[in-house]
Each structure stands twice: as structure tokens, then as C-alpha cells.
N, CA and C atoms as a LAMMPS dump frame, in Angstrom:
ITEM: TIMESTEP
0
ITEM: NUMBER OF ATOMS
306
ITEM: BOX BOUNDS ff ff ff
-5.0000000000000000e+02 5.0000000000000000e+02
-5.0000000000000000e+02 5.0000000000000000e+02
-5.0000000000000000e+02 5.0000000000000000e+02
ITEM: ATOMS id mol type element x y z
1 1 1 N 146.989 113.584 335.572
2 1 2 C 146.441 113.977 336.845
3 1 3 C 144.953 114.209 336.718
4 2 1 N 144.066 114.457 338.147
5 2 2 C 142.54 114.299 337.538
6 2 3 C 142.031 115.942 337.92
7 3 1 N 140.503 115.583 337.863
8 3 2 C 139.923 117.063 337.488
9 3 3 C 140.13 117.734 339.31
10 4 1 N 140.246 119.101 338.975
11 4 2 C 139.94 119.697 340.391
12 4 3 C 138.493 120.194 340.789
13 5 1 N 138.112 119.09 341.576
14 5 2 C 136.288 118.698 342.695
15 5 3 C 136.74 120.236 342.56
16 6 1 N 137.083 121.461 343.107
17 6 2 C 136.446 122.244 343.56
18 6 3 C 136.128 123.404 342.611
19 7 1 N 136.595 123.213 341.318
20 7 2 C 135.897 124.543 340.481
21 7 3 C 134.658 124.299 340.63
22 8 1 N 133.982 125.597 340.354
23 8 2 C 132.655 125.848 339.542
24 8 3 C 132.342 125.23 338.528
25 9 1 N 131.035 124.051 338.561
26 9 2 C 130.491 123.254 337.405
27 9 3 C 131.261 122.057 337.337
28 10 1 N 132.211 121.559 338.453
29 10 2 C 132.678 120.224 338.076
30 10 3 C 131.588 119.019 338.835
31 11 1 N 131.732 117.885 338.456
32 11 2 C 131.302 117.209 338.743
33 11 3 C 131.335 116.69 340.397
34 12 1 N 129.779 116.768 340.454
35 12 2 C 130.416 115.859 341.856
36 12 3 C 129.762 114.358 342.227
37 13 1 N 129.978 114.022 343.47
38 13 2 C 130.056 112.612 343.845
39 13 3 C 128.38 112.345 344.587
40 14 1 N 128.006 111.271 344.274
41 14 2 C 126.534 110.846 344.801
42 14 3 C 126.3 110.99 346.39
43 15 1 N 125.45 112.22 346.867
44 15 2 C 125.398 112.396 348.199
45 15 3 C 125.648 113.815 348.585
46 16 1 N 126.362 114.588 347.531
47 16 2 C 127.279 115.738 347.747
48 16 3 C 125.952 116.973 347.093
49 17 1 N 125.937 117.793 347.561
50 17 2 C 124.982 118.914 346.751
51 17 3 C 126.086 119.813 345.806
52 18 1 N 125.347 120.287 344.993
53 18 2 C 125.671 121.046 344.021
54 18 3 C 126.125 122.572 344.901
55 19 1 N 127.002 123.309 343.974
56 19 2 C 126.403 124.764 344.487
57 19 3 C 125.51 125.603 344.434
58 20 1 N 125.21 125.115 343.327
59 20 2 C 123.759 126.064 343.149
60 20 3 C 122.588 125.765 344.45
61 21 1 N 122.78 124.145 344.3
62 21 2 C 121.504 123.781 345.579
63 21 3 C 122.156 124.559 347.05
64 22 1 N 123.147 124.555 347.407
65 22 2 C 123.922 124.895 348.537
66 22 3 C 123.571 126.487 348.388
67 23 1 N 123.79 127.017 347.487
68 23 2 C 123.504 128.58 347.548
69 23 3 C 122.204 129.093 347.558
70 24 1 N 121.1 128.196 347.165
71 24 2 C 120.008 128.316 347.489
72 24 3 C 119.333 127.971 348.801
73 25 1 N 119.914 126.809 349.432
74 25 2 C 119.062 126.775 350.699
75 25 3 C 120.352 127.708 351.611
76 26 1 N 121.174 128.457 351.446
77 26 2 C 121.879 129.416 352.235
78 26 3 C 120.998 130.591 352.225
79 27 1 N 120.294 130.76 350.806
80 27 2 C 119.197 131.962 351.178
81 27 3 C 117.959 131.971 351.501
82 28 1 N 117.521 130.735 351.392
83 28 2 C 116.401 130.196 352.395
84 28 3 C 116.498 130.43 353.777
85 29 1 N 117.735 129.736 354.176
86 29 2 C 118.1 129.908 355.384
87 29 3 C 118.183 130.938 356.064
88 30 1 N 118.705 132.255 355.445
89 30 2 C 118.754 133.61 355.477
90 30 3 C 117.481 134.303 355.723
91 31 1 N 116.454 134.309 354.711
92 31 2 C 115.17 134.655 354.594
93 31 3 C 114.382 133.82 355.756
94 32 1 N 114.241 132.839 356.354
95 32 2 C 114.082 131.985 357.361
96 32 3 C 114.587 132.89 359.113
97 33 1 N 115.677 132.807 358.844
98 33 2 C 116.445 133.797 359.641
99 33 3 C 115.956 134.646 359.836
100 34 1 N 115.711 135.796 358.786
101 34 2 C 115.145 136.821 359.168
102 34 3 C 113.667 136.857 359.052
103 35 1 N 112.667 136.346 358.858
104 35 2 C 111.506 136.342 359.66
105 35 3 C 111.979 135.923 361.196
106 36 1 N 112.54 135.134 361.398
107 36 2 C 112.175 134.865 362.843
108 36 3 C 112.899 135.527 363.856
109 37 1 N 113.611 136.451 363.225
110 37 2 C 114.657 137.612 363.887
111 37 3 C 112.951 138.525 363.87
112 38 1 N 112.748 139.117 362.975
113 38 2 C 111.395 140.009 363.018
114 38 3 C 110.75 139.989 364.207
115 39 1 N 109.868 138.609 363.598
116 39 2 C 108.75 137.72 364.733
117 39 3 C 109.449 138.003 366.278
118 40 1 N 110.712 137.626 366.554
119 40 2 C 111.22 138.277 368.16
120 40 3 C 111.264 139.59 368.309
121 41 1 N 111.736 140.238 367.221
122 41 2 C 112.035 142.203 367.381
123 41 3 C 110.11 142.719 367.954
124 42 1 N 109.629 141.928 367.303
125 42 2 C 108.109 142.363 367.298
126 42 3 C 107.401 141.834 368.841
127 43 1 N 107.924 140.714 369.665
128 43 2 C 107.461 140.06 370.685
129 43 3 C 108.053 141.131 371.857
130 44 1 N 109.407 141.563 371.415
131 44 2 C 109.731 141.909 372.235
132 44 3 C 109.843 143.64 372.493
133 45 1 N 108.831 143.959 371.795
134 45 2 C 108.713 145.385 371.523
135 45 3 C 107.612 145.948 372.632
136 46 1 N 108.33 146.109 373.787
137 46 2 C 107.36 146.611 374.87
138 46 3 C 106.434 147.294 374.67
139 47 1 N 107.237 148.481 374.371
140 47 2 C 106.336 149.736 374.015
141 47 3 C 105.06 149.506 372.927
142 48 1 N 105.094 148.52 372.044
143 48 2 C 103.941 148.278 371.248
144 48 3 C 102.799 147.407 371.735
145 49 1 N 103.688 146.268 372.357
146 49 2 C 103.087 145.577 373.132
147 49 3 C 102.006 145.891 374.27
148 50 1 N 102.29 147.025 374.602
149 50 2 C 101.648 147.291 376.062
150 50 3 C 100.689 148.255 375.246
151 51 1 N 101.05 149.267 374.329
152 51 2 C 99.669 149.962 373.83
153 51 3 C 98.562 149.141 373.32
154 52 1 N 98.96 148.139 372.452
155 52 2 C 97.871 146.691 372.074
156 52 3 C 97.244 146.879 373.512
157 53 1 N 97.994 146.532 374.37
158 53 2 C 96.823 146.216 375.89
159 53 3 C 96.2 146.871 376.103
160 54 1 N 97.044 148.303 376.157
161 54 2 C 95.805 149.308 376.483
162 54 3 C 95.244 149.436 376.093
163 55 1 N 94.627 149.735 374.513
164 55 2 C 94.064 149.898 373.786
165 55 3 C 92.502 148.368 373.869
166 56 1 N 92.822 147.564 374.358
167 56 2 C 91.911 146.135 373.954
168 56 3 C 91.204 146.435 375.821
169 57 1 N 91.925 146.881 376.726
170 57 2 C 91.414 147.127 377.599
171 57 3 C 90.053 147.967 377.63
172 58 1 N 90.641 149.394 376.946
173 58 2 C 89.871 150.595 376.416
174 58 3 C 88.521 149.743 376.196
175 59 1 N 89.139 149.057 375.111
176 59 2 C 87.919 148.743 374.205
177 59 3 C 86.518 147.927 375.426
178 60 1 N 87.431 146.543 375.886
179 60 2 C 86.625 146.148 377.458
180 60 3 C 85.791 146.707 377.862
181 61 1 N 86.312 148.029 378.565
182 61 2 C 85.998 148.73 379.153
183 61 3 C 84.728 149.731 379.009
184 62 1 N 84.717 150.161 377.613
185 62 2 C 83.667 150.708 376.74
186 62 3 C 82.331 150.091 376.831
187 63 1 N 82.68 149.05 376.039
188 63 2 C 81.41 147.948 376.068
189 63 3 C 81.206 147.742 377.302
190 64 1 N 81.674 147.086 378.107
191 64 2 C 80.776 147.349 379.455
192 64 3 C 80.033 148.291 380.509
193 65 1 N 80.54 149.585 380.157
194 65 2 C 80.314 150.537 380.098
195 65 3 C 78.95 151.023 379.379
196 66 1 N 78.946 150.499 377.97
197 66 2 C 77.738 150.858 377.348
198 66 3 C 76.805 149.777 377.984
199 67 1 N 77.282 148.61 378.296
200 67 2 C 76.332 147.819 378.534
201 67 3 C 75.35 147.827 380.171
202 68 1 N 76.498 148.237 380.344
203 68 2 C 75.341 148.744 381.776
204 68 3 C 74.699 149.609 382.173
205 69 1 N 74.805 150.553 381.214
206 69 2 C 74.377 151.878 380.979
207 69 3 C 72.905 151.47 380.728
208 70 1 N 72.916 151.252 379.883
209 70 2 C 71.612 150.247 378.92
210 70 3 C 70.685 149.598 380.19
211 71 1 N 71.38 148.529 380.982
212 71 2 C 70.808 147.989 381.657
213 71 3 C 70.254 148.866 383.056
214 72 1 N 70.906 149.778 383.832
215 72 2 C 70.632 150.979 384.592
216 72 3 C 68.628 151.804 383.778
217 73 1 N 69.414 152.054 382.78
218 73 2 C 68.086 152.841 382.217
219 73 3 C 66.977 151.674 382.507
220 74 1 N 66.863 150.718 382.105
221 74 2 C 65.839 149.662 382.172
222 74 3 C 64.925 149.592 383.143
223 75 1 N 66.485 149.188 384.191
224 75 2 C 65.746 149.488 385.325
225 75 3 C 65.232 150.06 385.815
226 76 1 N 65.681 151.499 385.381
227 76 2 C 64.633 152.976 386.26
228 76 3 C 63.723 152.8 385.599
229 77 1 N 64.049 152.565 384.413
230 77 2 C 62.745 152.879 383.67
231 77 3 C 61.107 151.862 384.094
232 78 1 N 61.58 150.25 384.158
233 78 2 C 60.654 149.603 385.268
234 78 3 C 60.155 149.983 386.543
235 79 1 N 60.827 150.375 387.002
236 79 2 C 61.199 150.629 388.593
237 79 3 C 60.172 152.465 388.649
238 80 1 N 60.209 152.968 387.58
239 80 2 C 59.095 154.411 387.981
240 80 3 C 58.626 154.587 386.233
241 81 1 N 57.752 153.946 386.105
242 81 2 C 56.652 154.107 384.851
243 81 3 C 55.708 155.411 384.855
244 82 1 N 56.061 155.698 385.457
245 82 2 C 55.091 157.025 385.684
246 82 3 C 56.243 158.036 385.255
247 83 1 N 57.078 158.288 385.338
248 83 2 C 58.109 159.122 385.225
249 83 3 C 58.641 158.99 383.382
250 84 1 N 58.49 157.739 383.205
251 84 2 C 58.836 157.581 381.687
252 84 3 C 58.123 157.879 380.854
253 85 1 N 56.724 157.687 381.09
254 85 2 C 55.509 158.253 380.819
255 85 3 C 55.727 159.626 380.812
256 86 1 N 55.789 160.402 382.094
257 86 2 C 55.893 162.286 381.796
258 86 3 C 57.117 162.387 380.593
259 87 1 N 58.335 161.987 380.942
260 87 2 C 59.445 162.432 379.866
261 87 3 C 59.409 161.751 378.592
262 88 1 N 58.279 160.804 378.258
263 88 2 C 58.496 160.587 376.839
264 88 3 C 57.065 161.607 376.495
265 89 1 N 56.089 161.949 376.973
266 89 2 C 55.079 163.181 376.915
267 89 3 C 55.546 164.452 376.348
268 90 1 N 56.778 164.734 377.444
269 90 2 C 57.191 165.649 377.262
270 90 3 C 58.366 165.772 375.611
271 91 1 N 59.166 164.723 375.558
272 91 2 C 59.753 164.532 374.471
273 91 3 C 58.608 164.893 373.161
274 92 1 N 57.733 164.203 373.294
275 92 2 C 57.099 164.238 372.173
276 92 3 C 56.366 165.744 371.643
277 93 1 N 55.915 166.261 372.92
278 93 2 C 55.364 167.486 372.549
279 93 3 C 56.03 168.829 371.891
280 94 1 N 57.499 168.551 372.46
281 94 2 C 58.863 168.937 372.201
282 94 3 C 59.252 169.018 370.975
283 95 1 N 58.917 167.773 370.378
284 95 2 C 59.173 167.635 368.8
285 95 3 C 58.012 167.78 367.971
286 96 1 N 56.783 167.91 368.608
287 96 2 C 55.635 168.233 367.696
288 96 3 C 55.752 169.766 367.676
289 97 1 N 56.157 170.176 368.692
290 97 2 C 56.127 172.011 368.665
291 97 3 C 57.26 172.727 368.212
292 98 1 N 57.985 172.006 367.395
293 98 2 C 59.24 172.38 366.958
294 98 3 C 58.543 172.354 365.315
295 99 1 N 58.634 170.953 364.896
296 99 2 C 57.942 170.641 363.714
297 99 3 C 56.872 171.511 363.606
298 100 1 N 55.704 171.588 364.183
299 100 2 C 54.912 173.084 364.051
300 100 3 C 54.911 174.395 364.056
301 101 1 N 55.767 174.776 364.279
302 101 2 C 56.427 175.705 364.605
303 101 3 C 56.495 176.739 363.157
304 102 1 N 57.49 175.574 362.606
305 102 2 C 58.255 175.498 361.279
306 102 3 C 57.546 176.384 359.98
């Protein structure tokens, strides 16, 4: 009678994988699996999701914020030269009479 195909370590036929190869891409497959189980747990994580937003909004929001801030001063500051003139006068004397002071 002939050998039994299905022990462990028998021979097999051209086309057929081994077990070892079979048990290896089963944990590929697995590890595969679970990244992309992750990658969804993570897409679909509202609550994280939506603080990212808020948070990148924040951020938006800041910078434009600083940036027009910036641009406001400019303008006054063009717009009444005489006035920038007294308060940087005054700044300065401010810090010379402090420093002298000393």
C-alpha cells in the first residue's frame, strides 16, 4: 500500500504547497489582517477624529489671528505717525529711566 499525503513531512505533488509555506502565509495573512482591522478601528474613532479637527482648526485660527493682528497695527501705525512717534518716545524714556535709575 502507498505513503499517507497527509502526515507531516511527506512528500508532495508539483503545484501543492508545503505546510510550512501554508503556515506561513496563514500568518502573514493574520498580521495583514490585523493592520487593516487597526487602520479601520483608527478611521473610525470619532472621538479622536474630531479632536484632530479641533485642534488643526485651533491652530487656523491662531495664525490668522496673529496675522491680522500684525496687519491692524500697521495700519494704525501708517494711518497716525504722529502717535507712534509719542508712544515709541515715551517707550524709550521709560526704559532709559528705569536703566538709570538702577
Amino acid at each position: 500500500m502507498g505513503e499517507d499525503k497527509g502526515q507531516v513531512g511527506a512528500q508532495v505533488d508539483d503545484g501543492q504547497k508545503s505546510p510550512d509555506e501554508l503556515r506561513r502565509e496563514i500568518e502573514e495573512t493574520r498580521r495583514d489582517l490585523g493592520d487593516t482591522a487597526a487602520a479601520l478601528a483608527q478611521k473610525t474613532d470619532v472621538k479622536s477624529r474630531a479632536q484632530e479637527k479641533v485642534t488643526a482648526v485651533k491652530q487656523t485660527v491662531s495664525e490668522k489671528t496673529a496675522g491680522s493682528t500684525a496687519t491692524e497695527v500697521k495700519t494704525k501705525a501708517r494711518e497716525n505717525p504722529v502717535m507712534v512717534a509719542a508712544l515709541a518716545g515715551f517707550a524709550g524714556g521709560l526704559i532709559v529711566g528705569r536703566i538709570t535709575s538702577r
